[in-house]
N, C-alpha and C positions, 0 to 999 in steps of 0.2 A: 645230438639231435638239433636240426636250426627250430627256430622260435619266431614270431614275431611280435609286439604287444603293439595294439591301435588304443589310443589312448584321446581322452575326450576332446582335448584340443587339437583334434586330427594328426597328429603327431604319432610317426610309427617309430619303434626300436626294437631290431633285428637283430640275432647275436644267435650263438650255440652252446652250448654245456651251461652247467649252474654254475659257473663263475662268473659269465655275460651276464644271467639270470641275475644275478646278486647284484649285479651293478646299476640293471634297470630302474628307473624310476617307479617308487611304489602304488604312486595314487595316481587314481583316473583311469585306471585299465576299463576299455569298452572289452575287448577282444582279447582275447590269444590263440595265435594260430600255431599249429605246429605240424610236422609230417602226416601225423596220426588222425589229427581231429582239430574242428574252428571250433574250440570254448566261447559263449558270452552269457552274458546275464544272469550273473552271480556276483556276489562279493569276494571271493578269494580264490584267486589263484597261486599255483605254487608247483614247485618243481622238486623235487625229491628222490633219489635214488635212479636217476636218470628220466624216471617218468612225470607225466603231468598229469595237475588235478586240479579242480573246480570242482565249489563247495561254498555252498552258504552255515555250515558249522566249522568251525578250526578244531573242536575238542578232540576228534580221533587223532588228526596229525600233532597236536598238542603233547598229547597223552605218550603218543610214541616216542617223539624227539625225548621227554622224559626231563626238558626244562621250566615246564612251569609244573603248580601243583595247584589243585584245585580243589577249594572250599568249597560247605555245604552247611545247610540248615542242621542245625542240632535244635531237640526240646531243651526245655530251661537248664533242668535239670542236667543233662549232658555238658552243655553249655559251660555252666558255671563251674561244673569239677573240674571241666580242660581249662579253664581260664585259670581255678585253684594251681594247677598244673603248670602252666603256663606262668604265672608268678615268680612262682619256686624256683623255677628252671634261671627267670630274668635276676631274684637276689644270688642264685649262685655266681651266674655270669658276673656280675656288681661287683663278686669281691674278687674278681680275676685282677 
């Protein structure tokens, strides 16, 4: 699929498949245009499985690709037994 990305310093970089995608420069995207549809006025664009998205959350695509992992609030209590946990785990590692 061709692509275009208009970028803040008026600057455009045109290309097709997500290997050109990859090679674009990552900041200052105003625009992305594509066969399908003109994306603007958001923070993230991205290109995945042939198709294109625009999104001001990353967590769903995040979640998918299945490389980052994602922390959250625990009470004290919970907190502090996974830290217990977390310990133990770091003196086993130690005497590797």
């Amino acid at each position: 699929m061709k692509w275009a990305i208009v970028y803040d310093d008026l600057s455009v970089v045109r290309g097709e498949g997500e290997l050109e995608w990859r090679l674009a420069p990552p900041d200052g995207v105003q625009w992305v245009v594509n066969e399908e549809r003109l994306m603007g006025e958001t923070d993230y664009y991205y290109y995945h499985d042939g198709a294109f998205y625009h999104s001001d959350d990353l967590g769903p695509l995040l979640r998918k690709l299945g490389v980052v992992k994602f922390g959250r609030m625990a009470n004290t209590k919970v907190w502090d037994k996974t830290r217990e946990i977390a310990v133990e785990i770091g003196k086993e590692y130690s005497r590797v």
